[in-house]
C-alpha positions as CSV (number, residue, x, y, z in Angstrom):
1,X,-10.5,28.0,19.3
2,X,-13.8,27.1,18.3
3,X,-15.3,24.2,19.9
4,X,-17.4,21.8,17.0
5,X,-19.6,19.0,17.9
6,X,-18.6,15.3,17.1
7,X,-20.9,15.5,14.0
8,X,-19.1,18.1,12.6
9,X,-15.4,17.7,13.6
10,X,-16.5,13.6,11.7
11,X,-17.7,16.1,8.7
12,X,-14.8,18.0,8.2
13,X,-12.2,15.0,8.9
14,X,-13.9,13.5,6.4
15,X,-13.3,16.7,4.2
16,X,-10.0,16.6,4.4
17,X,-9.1,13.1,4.1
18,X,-11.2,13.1,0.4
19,X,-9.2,16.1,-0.5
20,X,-5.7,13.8,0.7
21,X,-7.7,11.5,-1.4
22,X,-8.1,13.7,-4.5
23,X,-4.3,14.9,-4.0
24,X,-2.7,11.2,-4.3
25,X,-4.8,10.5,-7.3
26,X,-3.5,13.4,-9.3
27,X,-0.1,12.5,-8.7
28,X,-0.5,9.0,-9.3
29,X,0.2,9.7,-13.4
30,X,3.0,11.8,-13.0
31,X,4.9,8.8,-10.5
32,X,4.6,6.2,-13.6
33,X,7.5,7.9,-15.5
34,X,9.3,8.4,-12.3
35,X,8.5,4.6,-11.2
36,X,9.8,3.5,-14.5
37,X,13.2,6.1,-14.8
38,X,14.3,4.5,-11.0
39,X,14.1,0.9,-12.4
40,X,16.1,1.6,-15.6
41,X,18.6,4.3,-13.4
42,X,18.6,1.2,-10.7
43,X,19.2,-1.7,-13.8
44,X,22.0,0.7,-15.6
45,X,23.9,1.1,-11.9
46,X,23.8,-2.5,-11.6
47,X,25.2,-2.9,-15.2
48,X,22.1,-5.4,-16.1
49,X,21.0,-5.1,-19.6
50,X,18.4,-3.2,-20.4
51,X,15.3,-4.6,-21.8
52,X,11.4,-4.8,-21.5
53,X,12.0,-8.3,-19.4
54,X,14.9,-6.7,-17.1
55,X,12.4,-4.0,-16.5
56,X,9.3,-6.2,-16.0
57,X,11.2,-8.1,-13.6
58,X,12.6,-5.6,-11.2
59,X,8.9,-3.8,-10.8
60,X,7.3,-7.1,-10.4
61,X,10.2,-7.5,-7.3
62,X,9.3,-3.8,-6.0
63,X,5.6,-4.7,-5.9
64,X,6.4,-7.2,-3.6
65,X,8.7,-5.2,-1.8
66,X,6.1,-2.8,-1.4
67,X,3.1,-4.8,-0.9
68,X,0.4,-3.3,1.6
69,X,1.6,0.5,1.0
70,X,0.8,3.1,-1.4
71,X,3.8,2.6,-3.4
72,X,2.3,-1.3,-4.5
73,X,-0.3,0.1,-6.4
74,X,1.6,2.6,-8.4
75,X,4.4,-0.2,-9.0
76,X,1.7,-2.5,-10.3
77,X,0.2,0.3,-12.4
78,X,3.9,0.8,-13.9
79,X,4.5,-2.9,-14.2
80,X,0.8,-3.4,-16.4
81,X,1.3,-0.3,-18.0
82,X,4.8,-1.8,-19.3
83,X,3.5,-5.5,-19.5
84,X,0.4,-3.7,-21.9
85,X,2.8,-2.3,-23.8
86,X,4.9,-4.9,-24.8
87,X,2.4,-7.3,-25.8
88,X,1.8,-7.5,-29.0
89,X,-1.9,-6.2,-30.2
């Protein structure tokens, strides 16, 4: 194995943590639908009626539940993107 100096093991740590980076955005759009399917599969399971409010209520409980991992922000994402949605223009 190669030995690097402490400039360049820094460089390519910091290589691969912008390409993590660059991973988690690009799936960030594809876990809104899948953010927004669990909470209407989790509201039908609990026989709660299904509406925009019943919706907007369980995500703004998961962002709290998930407050200070990478889960928040796509819940609050989900929950704006919903809250946008249903506002009238």
């Amino acid at each position: 194995m190669k030995q690097t100096s402490a400039e360049e093991f820094i460089e390519i740590w910091n290589r691969q943590k912008k390409k993590e980076g660059d991973a988690i955005q690009q799936a960030a759009p594809s876990m809104i639908p899948n953010i927004l399917g669990k909470a209407v599969v989790t509201l039908v399971s609990q026989n709660q009626q299904l509406t925009t409010e019943s919706l907007i209520n369980y995500l703004e409980d998961q962002v709290q539940r998930t407050q200070g991992n990478l889960l928040e922000s796509w819940n609050r994402t989900a929950l704006q993107l919903l809250k946008d949605s249903a506002s009238p223009k």
